[in-house]
Structure formats: structure tokens, C-alpha cells
Backbone as CSV, one residue per row, in Angstrom:
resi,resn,N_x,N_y,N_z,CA_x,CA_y,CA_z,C_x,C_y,C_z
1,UNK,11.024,-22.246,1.500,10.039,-21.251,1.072,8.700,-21.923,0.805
2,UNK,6.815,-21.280,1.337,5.984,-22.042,1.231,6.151,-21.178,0.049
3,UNK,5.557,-22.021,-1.288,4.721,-21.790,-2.285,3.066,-21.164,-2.817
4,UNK,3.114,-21.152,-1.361,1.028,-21.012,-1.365,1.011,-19.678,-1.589
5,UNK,0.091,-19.268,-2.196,-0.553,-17.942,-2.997,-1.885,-18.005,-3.067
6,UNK,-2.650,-16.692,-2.614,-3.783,-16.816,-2.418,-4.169,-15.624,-3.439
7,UNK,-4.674,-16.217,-4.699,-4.807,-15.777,-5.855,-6.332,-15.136,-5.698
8,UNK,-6.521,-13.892,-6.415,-8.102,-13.216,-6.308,-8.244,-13.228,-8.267
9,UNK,-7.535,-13.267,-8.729,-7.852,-13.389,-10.190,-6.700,-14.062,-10.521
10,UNK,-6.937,-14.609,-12.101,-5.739,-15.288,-12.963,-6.065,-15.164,-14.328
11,UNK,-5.553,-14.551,-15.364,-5.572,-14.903,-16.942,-4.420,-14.537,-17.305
12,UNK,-4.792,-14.728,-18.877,-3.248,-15.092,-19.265,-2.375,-13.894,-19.402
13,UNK,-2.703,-12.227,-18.595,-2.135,-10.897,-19.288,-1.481,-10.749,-17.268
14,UNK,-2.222,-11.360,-16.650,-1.908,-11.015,-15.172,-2.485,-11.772,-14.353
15,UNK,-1.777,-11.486,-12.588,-2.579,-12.103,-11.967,-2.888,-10.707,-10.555
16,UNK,-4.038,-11.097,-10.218,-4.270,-10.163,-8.702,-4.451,-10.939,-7.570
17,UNK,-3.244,-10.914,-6.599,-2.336,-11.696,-5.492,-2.569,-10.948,-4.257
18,UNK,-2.994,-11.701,-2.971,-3.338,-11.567,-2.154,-2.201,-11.325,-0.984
19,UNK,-1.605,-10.629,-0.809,-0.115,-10.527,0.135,-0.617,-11.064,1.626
20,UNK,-0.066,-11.787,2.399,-0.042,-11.290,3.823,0.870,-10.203,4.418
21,UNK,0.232,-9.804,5.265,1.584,-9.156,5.937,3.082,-9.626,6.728
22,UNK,4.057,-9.442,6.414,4.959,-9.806,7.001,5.978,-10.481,5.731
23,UNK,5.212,-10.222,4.610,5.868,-11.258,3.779,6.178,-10.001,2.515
24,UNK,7.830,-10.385,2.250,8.311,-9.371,0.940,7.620,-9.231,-0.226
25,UNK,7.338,-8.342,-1.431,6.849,-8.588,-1.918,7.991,-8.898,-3.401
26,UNK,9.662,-8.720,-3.128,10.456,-8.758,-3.926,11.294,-9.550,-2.999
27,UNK,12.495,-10.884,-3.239,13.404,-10.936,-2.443,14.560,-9.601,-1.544
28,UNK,14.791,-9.904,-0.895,16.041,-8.907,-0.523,17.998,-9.723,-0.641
29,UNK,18.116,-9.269,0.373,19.881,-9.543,0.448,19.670,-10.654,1.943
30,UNK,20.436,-11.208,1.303,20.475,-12.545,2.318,19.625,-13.392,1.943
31,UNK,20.467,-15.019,2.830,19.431,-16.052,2.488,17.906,-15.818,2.904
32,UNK,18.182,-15.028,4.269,16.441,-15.022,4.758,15.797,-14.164,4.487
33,UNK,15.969,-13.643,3.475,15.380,-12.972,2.903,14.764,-13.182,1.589
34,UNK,14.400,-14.567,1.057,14.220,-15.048,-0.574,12.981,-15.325,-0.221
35,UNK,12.251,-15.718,0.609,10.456,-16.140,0.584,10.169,-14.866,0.320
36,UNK,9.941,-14.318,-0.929,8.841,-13.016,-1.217,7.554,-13.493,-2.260
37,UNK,6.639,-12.720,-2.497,5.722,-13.138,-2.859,5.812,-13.145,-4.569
38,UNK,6.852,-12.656,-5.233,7.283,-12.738,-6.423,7.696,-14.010,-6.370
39,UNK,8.772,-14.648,-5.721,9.317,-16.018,-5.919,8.229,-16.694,-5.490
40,UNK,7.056,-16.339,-5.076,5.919,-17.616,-4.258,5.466,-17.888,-5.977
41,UNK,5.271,-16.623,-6.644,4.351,-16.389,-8.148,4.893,-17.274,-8.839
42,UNK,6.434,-17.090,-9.219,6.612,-17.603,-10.290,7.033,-19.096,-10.159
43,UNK,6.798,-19.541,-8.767,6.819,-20.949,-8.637,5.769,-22.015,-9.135
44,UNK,4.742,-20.814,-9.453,3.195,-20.848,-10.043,3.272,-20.922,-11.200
45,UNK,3.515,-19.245,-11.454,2.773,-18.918,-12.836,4.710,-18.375,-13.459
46,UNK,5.229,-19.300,-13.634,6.796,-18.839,-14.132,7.207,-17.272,-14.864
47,UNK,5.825,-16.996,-15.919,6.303,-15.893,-16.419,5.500,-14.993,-15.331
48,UNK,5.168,-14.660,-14.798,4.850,-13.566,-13.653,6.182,-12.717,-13.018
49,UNK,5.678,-11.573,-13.178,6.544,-10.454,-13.105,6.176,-9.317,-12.315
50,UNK,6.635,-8.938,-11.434,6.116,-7.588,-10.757,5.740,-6.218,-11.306
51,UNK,4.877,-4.993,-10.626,4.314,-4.932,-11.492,4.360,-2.712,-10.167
52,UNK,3.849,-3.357,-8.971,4.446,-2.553,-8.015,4.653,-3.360,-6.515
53,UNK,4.928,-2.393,-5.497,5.276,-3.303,-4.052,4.431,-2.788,-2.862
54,UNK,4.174,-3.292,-2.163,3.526,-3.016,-1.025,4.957,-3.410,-0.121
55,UNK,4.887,-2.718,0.900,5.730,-2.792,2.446,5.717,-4.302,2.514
56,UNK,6.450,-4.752,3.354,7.038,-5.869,3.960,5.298,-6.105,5.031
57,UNK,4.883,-4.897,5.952,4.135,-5.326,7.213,2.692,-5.106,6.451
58,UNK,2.800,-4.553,5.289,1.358,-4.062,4.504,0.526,-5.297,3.733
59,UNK,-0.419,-5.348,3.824,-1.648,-6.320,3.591,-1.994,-6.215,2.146
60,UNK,-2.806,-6.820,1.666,-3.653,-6.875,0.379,-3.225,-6.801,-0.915
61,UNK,-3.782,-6.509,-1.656,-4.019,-6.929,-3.191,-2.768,-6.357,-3.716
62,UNK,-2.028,-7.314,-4.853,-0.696,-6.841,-5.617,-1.313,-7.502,-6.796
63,UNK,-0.751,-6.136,-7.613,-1.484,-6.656,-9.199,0.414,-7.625,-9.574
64,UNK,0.373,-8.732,-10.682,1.272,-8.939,-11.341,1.030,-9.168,-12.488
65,UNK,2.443,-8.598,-13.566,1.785,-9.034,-14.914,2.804,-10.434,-15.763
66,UNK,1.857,-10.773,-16.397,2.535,-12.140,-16.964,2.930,-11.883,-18.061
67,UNK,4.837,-11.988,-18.493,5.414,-11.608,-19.336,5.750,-10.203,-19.676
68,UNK,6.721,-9.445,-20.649,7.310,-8.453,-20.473,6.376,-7.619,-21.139
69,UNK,5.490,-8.165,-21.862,4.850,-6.483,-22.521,4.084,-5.992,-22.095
70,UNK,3.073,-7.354,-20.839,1.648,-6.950,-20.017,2.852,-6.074,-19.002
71,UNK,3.810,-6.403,-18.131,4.868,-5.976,-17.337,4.992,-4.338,-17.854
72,UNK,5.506,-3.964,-18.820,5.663,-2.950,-19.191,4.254,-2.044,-19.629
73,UNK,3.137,-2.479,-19.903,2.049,-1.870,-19.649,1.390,-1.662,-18.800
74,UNK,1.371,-2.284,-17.882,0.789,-2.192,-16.398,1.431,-1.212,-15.901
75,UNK,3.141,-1.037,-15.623,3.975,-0.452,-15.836,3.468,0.816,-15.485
76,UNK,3.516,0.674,-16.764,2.903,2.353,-17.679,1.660,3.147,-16.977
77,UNK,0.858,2.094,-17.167,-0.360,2.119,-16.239,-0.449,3.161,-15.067
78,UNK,0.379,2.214,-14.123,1.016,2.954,-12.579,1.325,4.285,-12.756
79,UNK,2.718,4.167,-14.015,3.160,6.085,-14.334,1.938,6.865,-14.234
80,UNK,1.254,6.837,-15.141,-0.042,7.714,-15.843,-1.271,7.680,-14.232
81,UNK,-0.570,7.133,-13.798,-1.791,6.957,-12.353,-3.352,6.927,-12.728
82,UNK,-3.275,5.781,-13.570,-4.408,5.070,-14.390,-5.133,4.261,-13.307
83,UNK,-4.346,3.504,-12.681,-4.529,2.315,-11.611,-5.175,2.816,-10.103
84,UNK,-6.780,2.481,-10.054,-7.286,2.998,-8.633,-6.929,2.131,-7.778
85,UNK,-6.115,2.615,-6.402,-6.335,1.933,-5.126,-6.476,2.451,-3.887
86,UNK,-7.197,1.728,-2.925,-7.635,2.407,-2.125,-6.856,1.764,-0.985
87,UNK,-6.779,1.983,0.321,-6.183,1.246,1.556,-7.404,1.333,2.885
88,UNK,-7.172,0.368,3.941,-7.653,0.843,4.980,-6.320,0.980,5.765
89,UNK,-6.926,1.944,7.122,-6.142,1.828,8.070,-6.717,1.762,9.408
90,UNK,-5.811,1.263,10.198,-6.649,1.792,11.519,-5.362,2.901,12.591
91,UNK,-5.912,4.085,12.700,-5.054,4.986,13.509,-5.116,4.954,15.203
92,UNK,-4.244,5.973,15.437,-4.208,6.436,16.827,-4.988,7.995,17.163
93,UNK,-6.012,7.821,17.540,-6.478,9.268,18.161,-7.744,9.591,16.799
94,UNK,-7.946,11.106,16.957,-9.305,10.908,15.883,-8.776,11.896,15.243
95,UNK,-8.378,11.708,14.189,-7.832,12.622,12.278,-9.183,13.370,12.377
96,UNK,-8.715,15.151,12.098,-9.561,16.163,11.829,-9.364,16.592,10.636
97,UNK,-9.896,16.648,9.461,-10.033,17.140,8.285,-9.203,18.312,8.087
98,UNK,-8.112,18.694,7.667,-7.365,20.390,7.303,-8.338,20.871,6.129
99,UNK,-8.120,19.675,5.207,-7.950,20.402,3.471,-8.976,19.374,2.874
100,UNK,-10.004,20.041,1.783,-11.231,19.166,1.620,-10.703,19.227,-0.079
101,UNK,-11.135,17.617,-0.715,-11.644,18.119,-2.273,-12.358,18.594,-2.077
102,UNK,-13.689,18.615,-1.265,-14.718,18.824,-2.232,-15.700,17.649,-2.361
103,UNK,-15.259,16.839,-2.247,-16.119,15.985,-2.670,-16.589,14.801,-1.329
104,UNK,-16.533,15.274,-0.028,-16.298,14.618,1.158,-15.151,13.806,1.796
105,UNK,-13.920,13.942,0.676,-13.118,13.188,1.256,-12.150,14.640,1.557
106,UNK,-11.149,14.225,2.726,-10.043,15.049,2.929,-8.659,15.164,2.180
107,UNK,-7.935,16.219,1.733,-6.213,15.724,1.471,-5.289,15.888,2.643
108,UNK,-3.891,15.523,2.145,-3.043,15.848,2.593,-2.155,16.129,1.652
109,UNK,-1.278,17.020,1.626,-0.276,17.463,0.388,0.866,17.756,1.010
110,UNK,1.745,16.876,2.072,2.890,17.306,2.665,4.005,16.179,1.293
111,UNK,4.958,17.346,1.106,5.917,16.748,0.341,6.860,15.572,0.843
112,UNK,7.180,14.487,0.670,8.276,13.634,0.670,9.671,13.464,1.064
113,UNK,10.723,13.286,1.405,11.817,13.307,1.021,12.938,12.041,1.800
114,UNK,13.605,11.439,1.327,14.567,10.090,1.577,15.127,10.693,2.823
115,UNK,15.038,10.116,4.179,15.697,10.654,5.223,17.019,9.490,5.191
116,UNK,18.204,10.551,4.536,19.362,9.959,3.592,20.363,8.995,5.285
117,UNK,20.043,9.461,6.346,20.664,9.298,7.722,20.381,8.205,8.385
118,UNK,18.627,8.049,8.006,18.170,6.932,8.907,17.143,6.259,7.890
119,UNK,17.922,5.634,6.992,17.219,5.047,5.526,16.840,3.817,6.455
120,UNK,16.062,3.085,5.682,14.917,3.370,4.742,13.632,4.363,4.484
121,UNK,13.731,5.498,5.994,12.931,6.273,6.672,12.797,6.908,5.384
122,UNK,11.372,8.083,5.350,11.243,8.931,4.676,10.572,10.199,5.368
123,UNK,10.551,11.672,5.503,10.489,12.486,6.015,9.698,13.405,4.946
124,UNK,8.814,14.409,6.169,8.414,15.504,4.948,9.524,16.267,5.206
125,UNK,9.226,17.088,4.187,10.336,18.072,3.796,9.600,19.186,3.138
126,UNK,9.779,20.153,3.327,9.221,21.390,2.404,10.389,21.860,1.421
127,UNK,11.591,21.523,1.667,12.866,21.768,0.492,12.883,20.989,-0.068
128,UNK,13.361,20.020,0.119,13.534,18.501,-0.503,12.492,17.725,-1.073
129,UNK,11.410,17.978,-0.271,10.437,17.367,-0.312,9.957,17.082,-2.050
130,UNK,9.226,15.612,-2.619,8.625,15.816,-3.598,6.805,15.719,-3.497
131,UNK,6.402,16.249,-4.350,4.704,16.722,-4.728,3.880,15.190,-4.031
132,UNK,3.370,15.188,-2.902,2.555,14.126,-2.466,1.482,14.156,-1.894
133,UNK,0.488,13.397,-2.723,-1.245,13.697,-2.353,-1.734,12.555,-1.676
134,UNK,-2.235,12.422,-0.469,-2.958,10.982,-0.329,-4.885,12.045,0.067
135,UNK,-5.722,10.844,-0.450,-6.741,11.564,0.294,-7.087,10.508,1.206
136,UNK,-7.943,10.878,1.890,-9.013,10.216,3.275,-9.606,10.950,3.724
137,UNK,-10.691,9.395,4.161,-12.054,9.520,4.764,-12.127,9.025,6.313
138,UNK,-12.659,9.346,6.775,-13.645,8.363,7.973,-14.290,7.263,8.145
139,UNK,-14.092,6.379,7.991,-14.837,5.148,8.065,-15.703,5.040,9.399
140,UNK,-14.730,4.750,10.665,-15.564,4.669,11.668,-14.596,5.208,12.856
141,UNK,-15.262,4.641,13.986,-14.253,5.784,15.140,-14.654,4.862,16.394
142,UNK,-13.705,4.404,17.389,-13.809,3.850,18.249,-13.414,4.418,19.847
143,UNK,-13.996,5.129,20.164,-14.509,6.199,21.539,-13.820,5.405,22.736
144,UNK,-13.696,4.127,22.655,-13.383,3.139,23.853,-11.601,3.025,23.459
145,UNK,-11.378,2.986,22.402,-9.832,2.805,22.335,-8.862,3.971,21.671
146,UNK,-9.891,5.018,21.526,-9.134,6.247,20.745,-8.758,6.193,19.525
147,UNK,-9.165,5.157,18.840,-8.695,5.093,17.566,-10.155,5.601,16.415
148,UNK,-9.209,5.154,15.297,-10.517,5.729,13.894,-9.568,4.676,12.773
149,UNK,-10.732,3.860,12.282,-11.017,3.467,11.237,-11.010,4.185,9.901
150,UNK,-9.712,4.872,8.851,-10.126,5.451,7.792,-9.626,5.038,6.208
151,UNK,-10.332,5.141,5.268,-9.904,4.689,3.923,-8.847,5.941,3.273
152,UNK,-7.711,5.217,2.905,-6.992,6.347,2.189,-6.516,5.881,0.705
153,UNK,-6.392,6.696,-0.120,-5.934,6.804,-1.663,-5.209,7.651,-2.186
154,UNK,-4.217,6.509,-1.597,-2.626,7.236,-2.552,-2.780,8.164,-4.003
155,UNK,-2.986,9.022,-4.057,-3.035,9.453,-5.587,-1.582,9.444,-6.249
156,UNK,-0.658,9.568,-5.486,0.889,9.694,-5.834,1.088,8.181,-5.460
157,UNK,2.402,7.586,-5.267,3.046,6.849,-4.800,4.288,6.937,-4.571
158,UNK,4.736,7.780,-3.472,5.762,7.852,-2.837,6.147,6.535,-1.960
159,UNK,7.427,6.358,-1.364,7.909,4.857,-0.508,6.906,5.803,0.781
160,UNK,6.483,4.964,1.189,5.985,5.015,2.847,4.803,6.248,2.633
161,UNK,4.472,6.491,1.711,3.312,7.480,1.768,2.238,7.603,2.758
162,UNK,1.816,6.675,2.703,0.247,6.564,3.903,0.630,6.766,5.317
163,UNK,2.219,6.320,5.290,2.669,6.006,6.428,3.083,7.377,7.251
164,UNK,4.010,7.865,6.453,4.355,9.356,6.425,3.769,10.202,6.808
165,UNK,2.471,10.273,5.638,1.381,11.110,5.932,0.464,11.495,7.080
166,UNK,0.196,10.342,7.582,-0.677,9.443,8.863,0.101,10.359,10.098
167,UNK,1.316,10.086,10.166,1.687,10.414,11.198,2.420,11.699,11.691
168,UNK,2.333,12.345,9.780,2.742,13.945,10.362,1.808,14.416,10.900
169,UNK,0.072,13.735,10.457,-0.511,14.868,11.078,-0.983,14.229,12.646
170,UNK,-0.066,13.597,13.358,-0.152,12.826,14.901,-0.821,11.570,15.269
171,UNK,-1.043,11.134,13.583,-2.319,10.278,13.777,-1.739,9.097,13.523
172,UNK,-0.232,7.975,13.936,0.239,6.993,12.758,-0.489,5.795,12.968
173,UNK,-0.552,5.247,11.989,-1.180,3.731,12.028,-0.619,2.965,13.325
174,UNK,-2.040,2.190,13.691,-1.104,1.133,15.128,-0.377,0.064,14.149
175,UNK,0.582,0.040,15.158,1.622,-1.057,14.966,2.684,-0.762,13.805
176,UNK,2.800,0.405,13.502,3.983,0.866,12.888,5.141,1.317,13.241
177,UNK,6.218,-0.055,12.782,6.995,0.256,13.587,8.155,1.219,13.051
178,UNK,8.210,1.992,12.088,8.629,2.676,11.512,8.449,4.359,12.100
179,UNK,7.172,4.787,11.993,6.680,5.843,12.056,5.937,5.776,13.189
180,UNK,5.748,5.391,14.108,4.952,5.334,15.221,5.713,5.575,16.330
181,UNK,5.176,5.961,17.578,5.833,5.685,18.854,5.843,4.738,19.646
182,UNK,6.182,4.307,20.940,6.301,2.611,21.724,4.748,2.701,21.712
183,UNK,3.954,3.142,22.295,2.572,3.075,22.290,2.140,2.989,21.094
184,UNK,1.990,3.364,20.435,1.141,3.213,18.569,1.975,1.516,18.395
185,UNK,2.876,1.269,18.463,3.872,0.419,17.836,3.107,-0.961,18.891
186,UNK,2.623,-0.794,20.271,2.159,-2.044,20.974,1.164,-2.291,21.061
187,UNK,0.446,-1.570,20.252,-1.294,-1.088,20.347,-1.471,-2.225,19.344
188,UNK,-0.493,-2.886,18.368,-1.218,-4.304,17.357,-0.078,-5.359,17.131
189,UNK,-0.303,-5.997,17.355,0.932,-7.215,16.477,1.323,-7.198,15.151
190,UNK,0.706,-6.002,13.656,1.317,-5.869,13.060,0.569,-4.770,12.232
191,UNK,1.428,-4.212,11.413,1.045,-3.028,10.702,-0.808,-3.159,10.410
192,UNK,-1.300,-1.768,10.774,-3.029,-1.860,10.211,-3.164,-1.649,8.838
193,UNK,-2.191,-1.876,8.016,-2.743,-1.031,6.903,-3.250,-2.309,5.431
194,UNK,-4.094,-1.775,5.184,-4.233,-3.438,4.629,-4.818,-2.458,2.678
195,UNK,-4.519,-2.832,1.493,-4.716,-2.639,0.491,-5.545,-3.432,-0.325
196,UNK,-7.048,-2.378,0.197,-8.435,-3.472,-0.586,-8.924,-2.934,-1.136
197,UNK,-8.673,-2.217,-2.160,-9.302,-2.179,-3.347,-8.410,-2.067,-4.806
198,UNK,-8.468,-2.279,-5.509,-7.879,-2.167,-7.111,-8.271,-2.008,-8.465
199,UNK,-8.342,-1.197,-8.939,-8.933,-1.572,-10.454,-8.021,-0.478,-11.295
200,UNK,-8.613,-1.225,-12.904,-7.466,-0.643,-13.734,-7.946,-1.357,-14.957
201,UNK,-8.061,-0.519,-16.279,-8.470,-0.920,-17.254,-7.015,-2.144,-17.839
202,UNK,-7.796,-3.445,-18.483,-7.197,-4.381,-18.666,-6.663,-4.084,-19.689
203,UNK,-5.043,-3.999,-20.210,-4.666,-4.255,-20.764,-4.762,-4.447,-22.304
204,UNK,-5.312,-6.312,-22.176,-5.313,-6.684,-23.660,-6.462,-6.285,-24.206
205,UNK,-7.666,-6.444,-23.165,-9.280,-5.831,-24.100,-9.479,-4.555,-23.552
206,UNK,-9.207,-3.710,-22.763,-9.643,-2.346,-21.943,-10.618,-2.159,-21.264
207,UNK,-11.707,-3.446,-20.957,-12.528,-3.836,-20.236,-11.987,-3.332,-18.459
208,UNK,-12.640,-2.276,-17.861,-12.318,-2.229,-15.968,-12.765,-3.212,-15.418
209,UNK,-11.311,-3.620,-14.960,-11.498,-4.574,-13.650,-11.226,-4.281,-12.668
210,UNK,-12.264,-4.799,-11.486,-11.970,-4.162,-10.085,-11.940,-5.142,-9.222
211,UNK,-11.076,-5.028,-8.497,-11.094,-5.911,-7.019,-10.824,-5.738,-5.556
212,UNK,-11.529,-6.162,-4.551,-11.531,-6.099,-3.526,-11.380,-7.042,-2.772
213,UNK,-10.387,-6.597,-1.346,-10.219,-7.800,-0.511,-10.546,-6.844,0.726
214,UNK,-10.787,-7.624,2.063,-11.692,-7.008,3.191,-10.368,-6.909,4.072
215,UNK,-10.140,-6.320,4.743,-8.882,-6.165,5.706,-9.023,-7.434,7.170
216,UNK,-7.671,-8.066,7.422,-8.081,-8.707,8.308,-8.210,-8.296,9.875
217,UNK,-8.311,-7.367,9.736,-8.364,-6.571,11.447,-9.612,-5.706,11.355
């Protein structure tokens, strides 16, 4: 297992950790499965503790907290959907706006649900389904390859949300190999979705901290 961690902050309540893609952000089952970016942490920073997870193929910023009470407040944090984050992506084809805040960005509000058959999958569902909001924007749009550049913000956090979402409405991220088709899935060498932005009032003083990392695609 490498040890290297590419740290964007460090004090003594948490740290904000730079994921690559491809890399766990919890061990799994099996030997080859123990390089995750929790065991990279605490090879570091010993009391470091997880805090939430990004996908296995998903990019960017993971908050962690150091020791059980920052752990359980951060925690908390997440519940109360205290914690801003934003994602990029890059899609297939050009996303048309349904449903507006209001405020220039678009929603989506298709419900959730564990596709119990072909797990780890997740499916909308209008029965089953649970309450799920992501919004997005437009960033940019590329006329030569059919794709669009857009920022999205989980307001919920469902498993596979962005992912889900993206592609009920025909649009899935390239290189997903989950939710995509052979074409979306060969269109990149690995998931577009990269998680750059974060902030969230600190903890021990309540001072907002924010951080950003730039997507590498």
C-alpha cells in the first residue's frame, strides 16, 4: 500500500484529503482491496477517521475528522446538510433545464431506490424511491464532441446520486461504468466526476472554511 496523501488542509479537529480516482475511500473485502484512502490517513495522521465517501472512480476533496468527537460532529454536520459541496462533471449530449430554483441553477427531484437484483446499482423509483435533490448548472458545452461541462450539488446524499440523476435524464457522465452505455463508458478512461468544492463551519471555533480543488480533466 503507497502511503502518499495529498493533503489540502491539516489541524488538529480534521484534515481535507485530496482522493484520486480509482482509489477506495474505506477498505473493502479482500486482500486487494486494503489500499483505501482511510488506511493511506491514518498511516499519517493515526487518529483520523472518516467522516463521508466518495465512489471508488470519483475525484476530489474528502473531509476527515481527527478523533471521535470532531468524527461525530462533522458527522452531524453531514445529517443537518450543514456541509456545502459542489461536483463537476463532464456529460454526454447537452442537459436541458426541466425544473428551475429560481435562482439560475436547475433541479432534479427523481427519487432513489437500492436496485436489490443488481446491487450495488441504484434506480429511480417513484414507489420505493427516497426524496432526492441534486441541482445543476452549465458550465460549458463542447459542439465538436457533444458533450457539456456542468457543476452539480448534491443537496441530499443518496449512494450514486449525481450518477443516477445524470443519466435518467439521458445525459450520464463519460466513463461511467455503472450507469452509462458502451459509448458513454469509452468516451474516457475514467469516471468525469471530480468533487471541488467544500466548506462547512469548523467545528472547534465555527469559523467557515472553504475549499477547492480544480478537476483533472
Amino acid at each position: 500500500m503507497q502511503a502518499t496523501v495529498e493533503c489540502v488542509h491539516e489541524d488538529g479537529s480534521l484534515l481535507v484529503l485530496n482522493k484520486p480516482s480509482g482509489l477506495l475511500c474505506v477498505p473493502g473485502r479482500g486482500p486487494d482491496k486494503q489500499d483505501a484512502l482511510s488506511a493511506r490517513a491514518q498511516a499519517l495522521w493515526p487518529d483520523a477517521l472518516i467522516v463521508h465517501r466518495l465512489d471508488q472512480p470519483t475525484s476530489g476533496l474528502v473531509l476527515m475528522a481527527r478523533g471521535i468527537a470532531m468524527q461525530r460532529a462533522l458527522s452531524h454536520a453531514f445529517a443537518e446538510r450543514r456541509v456545502h459541496k459542489r461536483y463537476q462533471a463532464v456529460v454526454a449530449g447537452r442537459p436541458q433545464a426541466a425544473s428551475y430554483s429560481g435562482d439560475g441553477w436547475s433541479e432534479i427531484t427523481l427519487p432513489i431506490a437500492a436496485d436489490w437484483e443488481r446491487r450495488p446499482l441504484r434506480v429511480v423509483d417513484a414507489a420505493r424511491g427516497r426524496p432526492s435533490l441534486t441541482r445543476w448548472r452549465v458550465l460549458a458545452r463542447d459542439e465538436a464532441s457533444d458533450t457539456t461541462r456542468v457543476e452539480l450539488e448534491p443537496v441530499t446524499g443518496r449512494t450514486h446520486q449525481l450518477r443516477v440523476h445524470l443519466a435518467a435524464l439521458g445525459h450520464p457522465i463519460l466513463g461511467d461504468m455503472l450507469y452509462g452505455d458502451a459509448d458513454t463508458q469509452a468516451r474516457a478512461a475514467r469516471l468525469l466526476l471530480h468533487a471541488c468544492t467544500l466548506g462547512f463551519a469548523h467545528p472547534l471555533h465555527g469559523g467557515w472554511c472553504a475549499y477547492t480543488s480544480e478537476p483533472p480533466f
